[in-house]
VOPA-667126 format. One record per residue: residue in three letters; x, y, z of N, C-alpha, C in turn. Coordinates in steps of 0.2 Angstrom, whole numbers. Layout:
! VOPA-667126
   code     n_X     n_Y     n_Z    ca_X    ca_Y    ca_Z     c_X     c_Y     c_Z
    Ala       X       Y       Z       X       Y       Z       X       Y       Z
...
END
This chain:
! VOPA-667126
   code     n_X     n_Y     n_Z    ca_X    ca_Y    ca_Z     c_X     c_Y     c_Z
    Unk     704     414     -78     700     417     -72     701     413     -66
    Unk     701     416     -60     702     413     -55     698     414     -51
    Unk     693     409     -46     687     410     -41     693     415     -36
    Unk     687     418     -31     689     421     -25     683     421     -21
    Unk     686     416     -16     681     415     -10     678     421      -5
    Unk     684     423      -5     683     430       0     680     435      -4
    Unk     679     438      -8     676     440     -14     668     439     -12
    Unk     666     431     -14     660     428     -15     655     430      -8
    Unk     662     429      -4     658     429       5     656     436       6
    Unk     660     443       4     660     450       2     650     450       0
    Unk     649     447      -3     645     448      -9     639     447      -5
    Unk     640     440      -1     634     438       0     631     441       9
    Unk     638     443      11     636     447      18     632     453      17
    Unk     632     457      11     630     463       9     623     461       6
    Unk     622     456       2     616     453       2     613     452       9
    Unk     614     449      11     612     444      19     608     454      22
    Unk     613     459      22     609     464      28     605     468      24
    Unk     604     468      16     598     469      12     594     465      12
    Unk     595     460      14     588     453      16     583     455      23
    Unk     590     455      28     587     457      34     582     463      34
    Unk     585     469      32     581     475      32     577     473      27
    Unk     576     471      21     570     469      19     565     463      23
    Unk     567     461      26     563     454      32     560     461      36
    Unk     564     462      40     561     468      43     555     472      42
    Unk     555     475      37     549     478      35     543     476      33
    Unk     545     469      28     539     465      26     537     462      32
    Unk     540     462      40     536     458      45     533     464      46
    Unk     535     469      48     534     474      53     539     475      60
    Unk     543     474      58     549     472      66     554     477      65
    Unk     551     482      57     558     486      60     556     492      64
    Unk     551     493      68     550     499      74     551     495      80
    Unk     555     490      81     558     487      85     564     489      85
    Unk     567     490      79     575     493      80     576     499      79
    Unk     573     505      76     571     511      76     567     513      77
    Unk     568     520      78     563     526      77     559     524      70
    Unk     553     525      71     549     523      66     550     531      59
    Unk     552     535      62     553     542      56     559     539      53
    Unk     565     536      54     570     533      52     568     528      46
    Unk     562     525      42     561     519      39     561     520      34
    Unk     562     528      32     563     528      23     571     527      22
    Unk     574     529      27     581     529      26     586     521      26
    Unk     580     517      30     582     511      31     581     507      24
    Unk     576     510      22     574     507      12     579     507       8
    Unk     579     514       9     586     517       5     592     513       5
    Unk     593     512      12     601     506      13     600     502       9
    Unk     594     498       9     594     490       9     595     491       1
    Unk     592     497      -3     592     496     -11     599     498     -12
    Unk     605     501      -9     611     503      -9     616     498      -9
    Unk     612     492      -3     617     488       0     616     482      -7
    Unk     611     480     -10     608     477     -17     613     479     -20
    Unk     614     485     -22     615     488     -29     625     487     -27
    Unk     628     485     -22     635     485     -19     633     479     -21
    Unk     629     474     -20     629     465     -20     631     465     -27
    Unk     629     469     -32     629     466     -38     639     469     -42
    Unk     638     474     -38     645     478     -39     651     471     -37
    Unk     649     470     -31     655     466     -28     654     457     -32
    Unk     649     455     -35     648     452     -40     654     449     -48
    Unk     657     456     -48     661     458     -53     668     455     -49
    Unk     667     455     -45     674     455     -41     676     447     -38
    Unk     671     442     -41     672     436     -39     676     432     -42
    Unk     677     434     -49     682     429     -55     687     436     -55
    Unk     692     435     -54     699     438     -55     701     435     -64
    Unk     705     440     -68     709     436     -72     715     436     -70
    Unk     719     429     -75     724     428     -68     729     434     -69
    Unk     729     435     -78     732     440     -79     733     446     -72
    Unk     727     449     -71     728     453     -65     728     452     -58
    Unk     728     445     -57     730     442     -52     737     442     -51
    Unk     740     441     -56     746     440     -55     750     448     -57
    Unk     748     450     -59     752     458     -59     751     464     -53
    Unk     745     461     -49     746     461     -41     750     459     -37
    Unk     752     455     -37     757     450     -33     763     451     -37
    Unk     763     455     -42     768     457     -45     771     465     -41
    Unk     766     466     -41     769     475     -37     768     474     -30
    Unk     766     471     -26     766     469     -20     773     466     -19
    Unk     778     461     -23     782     459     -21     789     463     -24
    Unk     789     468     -25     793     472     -28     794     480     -23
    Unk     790     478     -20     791     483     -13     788     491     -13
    Unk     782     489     -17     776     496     -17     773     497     -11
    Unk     773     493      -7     773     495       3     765     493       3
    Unk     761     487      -2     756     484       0     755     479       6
    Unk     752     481      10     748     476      15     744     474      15
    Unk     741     472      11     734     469      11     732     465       7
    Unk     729     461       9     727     455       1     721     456      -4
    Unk     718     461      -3     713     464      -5     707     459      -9
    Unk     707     456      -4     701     449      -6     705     445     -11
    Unk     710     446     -14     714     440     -19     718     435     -16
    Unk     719     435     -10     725     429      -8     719     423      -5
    Unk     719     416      -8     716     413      -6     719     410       1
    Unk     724     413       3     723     411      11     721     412      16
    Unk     721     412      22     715     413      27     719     416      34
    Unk     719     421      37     722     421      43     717     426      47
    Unk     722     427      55     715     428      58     712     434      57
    Unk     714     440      55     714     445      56     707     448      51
    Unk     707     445      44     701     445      41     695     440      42
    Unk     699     435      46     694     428      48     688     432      53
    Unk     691     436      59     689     439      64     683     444      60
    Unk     687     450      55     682     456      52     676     452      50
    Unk     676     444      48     670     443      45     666     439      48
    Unk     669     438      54     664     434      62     660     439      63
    Unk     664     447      65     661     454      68     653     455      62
    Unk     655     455      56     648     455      54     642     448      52
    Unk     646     444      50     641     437      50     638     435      58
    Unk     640     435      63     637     433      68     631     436      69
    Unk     631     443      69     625     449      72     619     448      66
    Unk     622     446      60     617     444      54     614     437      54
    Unk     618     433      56     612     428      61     610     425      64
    Unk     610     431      69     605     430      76     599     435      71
    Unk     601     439      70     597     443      66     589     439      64
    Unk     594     434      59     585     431      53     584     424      60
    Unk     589     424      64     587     414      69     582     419      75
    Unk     585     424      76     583     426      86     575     431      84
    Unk     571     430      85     565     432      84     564     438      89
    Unk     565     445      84     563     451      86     561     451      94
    Unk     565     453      99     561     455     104     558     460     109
    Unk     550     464     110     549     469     113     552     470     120
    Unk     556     478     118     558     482     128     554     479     132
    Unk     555     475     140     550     476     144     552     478     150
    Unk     546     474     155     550     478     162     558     477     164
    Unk     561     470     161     566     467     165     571     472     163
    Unk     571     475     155     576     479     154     574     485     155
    Unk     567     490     158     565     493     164     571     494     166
    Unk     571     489     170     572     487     177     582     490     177
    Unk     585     488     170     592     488     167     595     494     167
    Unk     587     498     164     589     502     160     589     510     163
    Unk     583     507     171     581     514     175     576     518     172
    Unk     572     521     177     566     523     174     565     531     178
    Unk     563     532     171     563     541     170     555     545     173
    Unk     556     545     177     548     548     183     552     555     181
    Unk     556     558     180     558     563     180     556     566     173
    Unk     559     573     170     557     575     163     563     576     161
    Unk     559     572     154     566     569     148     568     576     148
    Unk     567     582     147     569     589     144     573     589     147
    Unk     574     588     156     579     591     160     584     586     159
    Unk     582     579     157     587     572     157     588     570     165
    Unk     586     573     168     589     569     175     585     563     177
    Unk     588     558     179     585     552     181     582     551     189
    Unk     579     548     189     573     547     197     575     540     199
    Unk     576     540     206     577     534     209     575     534     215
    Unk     574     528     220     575     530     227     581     534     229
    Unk     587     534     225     593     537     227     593     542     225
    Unk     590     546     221     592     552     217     590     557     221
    Unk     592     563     223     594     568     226     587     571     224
    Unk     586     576     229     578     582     229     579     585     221
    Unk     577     584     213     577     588     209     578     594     210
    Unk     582     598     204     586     605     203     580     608     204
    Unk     579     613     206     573     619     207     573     622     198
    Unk     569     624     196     570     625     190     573     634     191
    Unk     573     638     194     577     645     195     585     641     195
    Unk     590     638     197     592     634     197     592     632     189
    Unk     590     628     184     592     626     180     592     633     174
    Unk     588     638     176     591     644     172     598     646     173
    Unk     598     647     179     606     648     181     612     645     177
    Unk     611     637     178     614     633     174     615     637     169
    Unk     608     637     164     611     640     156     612     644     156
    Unk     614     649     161     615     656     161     624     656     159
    Unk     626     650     164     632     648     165     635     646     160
    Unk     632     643     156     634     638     149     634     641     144
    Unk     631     648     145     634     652     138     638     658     140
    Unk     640     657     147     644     661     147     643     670     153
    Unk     637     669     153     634     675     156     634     674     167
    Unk     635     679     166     636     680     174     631     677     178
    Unk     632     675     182     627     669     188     626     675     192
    Unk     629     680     194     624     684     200     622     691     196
    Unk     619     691     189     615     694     188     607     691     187
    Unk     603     693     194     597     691     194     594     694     188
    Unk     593     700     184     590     699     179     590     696     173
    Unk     597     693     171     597     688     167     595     683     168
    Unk     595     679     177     591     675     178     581     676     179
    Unk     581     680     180     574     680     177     570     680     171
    Unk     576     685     167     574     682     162     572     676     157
    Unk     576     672     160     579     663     157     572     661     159
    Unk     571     662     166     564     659     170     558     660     166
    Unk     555     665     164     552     668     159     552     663     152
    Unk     557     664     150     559     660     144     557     654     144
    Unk     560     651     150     559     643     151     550     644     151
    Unk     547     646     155     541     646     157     537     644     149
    Unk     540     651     145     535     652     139     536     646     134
    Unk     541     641     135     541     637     130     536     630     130
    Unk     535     629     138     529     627     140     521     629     140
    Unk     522     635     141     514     640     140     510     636     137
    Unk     512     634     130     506     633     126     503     628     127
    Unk     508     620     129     507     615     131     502     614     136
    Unk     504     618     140     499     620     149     494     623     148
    Unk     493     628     142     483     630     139     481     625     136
    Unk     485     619     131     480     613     128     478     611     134
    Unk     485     609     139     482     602     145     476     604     148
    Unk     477     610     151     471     613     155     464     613     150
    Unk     464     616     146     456     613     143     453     610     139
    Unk     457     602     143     455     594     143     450     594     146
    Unk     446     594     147     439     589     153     444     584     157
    Unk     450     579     152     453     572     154     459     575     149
    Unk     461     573     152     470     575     150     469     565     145
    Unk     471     566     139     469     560     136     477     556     132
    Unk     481     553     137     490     554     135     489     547     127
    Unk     490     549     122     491     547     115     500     542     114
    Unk     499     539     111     505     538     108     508     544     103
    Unk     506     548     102     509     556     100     509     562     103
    Unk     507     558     109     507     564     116     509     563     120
    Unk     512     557     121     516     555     126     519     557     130
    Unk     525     559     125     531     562     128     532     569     131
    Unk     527     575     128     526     581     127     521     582     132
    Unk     518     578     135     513     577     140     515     576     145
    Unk     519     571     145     522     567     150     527     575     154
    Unk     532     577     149     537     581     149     533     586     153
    Unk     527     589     151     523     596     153     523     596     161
    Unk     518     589     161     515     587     168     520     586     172
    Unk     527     583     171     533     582     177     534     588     178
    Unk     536     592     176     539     600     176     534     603     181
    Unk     528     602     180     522     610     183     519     605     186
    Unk     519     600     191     515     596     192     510     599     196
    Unk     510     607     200     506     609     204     499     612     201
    Unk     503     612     193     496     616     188     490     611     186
    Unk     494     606     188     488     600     185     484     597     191
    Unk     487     598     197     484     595     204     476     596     202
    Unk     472     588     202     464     588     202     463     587     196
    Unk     467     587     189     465     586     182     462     577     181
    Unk     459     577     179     459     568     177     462     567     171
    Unk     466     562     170     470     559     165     467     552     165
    Unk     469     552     157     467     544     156     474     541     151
    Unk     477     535     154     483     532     149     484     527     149
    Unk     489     525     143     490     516     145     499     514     144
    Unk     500     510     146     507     509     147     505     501     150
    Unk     512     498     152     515     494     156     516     492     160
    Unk     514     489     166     517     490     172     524     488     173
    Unk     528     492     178     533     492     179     535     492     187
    Unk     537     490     192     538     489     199     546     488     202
    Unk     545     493     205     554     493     209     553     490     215
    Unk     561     487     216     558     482     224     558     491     227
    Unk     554     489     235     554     494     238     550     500     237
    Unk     546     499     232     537     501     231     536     500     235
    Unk     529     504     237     527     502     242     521     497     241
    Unk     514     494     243     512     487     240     504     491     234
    Unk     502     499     234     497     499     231     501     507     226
    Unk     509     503     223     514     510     222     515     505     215
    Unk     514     507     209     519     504     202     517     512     199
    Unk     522     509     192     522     515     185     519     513     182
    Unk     515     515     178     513     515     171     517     521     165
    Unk     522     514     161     526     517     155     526     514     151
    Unk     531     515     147     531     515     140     538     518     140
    Unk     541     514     134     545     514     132     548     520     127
    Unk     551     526     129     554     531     122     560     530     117
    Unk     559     529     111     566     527     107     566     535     103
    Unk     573     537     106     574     543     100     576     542      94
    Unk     582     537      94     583     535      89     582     527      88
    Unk     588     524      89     585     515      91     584     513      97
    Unk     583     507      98     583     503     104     589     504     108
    Unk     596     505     107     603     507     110     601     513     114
    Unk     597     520     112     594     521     118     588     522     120
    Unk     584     518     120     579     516     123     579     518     131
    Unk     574     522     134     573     525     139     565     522     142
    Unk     563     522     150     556     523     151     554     526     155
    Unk     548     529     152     546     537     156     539     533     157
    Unk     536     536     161     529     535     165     528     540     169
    Unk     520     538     173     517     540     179     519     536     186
    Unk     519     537     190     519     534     197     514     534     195
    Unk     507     529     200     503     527     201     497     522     207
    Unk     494     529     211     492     523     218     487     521     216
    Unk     485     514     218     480     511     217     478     506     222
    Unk     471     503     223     472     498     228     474     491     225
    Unk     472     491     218     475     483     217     481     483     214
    Unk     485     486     214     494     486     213     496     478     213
    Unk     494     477     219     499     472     221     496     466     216
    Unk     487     465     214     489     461     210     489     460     203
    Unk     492     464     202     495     465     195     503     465     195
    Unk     504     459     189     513     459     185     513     463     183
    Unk     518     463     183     525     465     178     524     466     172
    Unk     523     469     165     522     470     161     516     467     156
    Unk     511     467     162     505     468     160     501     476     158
    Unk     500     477     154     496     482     150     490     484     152
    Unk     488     491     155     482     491     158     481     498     156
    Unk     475     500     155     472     508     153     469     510     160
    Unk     471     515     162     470     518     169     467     526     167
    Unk     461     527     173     458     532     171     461     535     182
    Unk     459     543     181     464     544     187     463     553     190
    Unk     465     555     196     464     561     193     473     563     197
    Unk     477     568     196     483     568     195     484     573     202
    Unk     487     572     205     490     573     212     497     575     212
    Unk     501     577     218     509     580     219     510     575     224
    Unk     516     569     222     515     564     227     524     564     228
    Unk     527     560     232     534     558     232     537     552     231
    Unk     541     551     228     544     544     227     551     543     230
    Unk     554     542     236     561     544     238     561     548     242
    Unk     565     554     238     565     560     241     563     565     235
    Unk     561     562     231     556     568     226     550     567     225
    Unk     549     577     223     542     575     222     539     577     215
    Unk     533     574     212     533     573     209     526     570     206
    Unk     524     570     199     515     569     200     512     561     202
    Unk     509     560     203     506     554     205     497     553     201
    Unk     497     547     199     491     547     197     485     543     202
    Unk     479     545     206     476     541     211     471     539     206
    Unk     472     532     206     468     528     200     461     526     202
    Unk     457     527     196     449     530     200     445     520     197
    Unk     450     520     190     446     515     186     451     512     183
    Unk     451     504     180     456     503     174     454     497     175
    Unk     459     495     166     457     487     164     464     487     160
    Unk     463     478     160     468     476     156     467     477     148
    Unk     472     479     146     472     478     137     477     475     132
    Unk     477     475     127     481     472     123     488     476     121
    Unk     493     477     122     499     479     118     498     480     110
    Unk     500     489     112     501     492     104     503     486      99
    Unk     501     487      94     507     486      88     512     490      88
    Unk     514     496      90     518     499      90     520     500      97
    Unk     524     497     101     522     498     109     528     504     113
    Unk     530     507     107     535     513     107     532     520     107
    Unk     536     525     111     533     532     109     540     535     108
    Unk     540     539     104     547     545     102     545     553     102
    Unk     549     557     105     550     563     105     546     567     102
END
């Protein structure tokens, strides 16, 4: 029987990321790296990547016998390239494949979970606009598509003729009706009250029709977030959307006027009460909240919202 190191190392790299993922869920840190609807699937690996630990196990003592009847048909010109874990030699090419996974595993259990905040905001650009249409808001971004316009688009994208008005009416209508329902809950709110389960669905309704909700009061909590060139009583109040993981991690929010803006940071957490307005940021327009009341609070446990 012959040891193999590279075998052993095999073994215990696939250990190490069933340890991780189970670290992760006994902390709570894995809605840090996903979508929290993702966590059954994450369980699933780590018992998959266990049940490989023990497979690859098998595969640390070589007999030499078939050690040596490898190196037996490799050197008789079977057109193997590979050392397939048995050469106890080392070069860089497998040296490198086992850097690319041991480094990221540990920072992984050394570097201690970190929450999204403003700075990677700040990275990442901030979506005042509505997720559904994807277009992002900035001081630089151009007056928003008119929504007659983004029917046209998909008029175009499946094929159908752009100067038939009644195909575009139709889409209009369509578009309209897939929000309907959203705009009779919001409207009979007293207080429009934004959830970590309504977030995004709210957020989305209100950017779109901002003129249906002008005078609603809304009550929410998010982050604060500040672009230079705010104006001094002008920040956002958001939160962070993970579809899938943190790779794309997006921030949606409200604009927000207030008189004490200015003295409030960067990624302090505040519940604002407000009533909801048609304001512009740039050169678009878009909803604004005039903040009537708020306080500071504590950061969710879960400080994420999804889709």
């Amino acid at each position: 029987m012959k040891f193999q190191f590279q075998q052993l190392l095999r073994a215990f790299i696939l250990l190490g990321f069933a340890g991780f993922i189970f670290k992760l869920h006994y902390t709570g840190d894995i809605g840090k790296y996903i979508n929290t609807k993702y966590v059954g699937f994450s369980q699933v690996a780590s018992v998959l990547l266990v049940f490989l630990f023990f497979i690859q196990l098998q595969r640390i003592w070589v007999p030499k016998e078939k050690l040596h009847h490898h190196n037996h048909e490799c050197d008789h010109g079977h057109g193997c390239e590979h050392d397939h874990g048995f050469s106890s030699g080392w070069s860089m090419k497998p040296l490198f494949s086992y850097l690319i996974l041991v480094i990221p595993l540990l920072t992984g259990f050394v570097l201690p979970a970190k929450t999204l905040d403003a700075d990677m905001a700040s990275k990442k650009g901030l979506l005042l606009s509505s997720p559904a249409t994807g277009e992002k808001s900035s001081r630089e971004t151009s007056t928003p598509i008119p929504q007659e316009q983004i029917s046209i688009m998909a008029n175009d994208s499946t094929g159908n003729s752009q100067g038939s008005s009644e195909q575009n009416d139709t889409s209009i209508v369509y578009f309209d009706d897939l929000y309907d329902e959203k705009i009779k809950e919001l409207m009979s709110q007293p207080i429009i009250k934004m959830t970590d389960k309504n977030f995004v669905s709210y957020s989305d309704t209100i950017t779109l029709y901002p003129e249906k909700f002008k005078g609603k009061q809304i009550e929410m909590t998010g982050f604060v977030y500040k672009e230079e060139g705010m104006q001094s009583k002008e920040l956002v109040v958001s939160r962070f959307i993970i579809t899938h993981c943190v790779a794309d991690a997006g921030v949606i929010g409200f604009l927000a006027d207030m008189d004490d803006a200015k003295q409030l940071n960067k990624d302090t957490w505040i519940q604002i009460q407000g009533i909801l307005d048609v304001g512009s940021y740039g050169d678009m327009e878009m909803p604004v909240i005039k903040v009537t009341s708020w306080k500071k609070v504590n950061a969710p446990a879960d400080p994420y919202v999804y889709p």
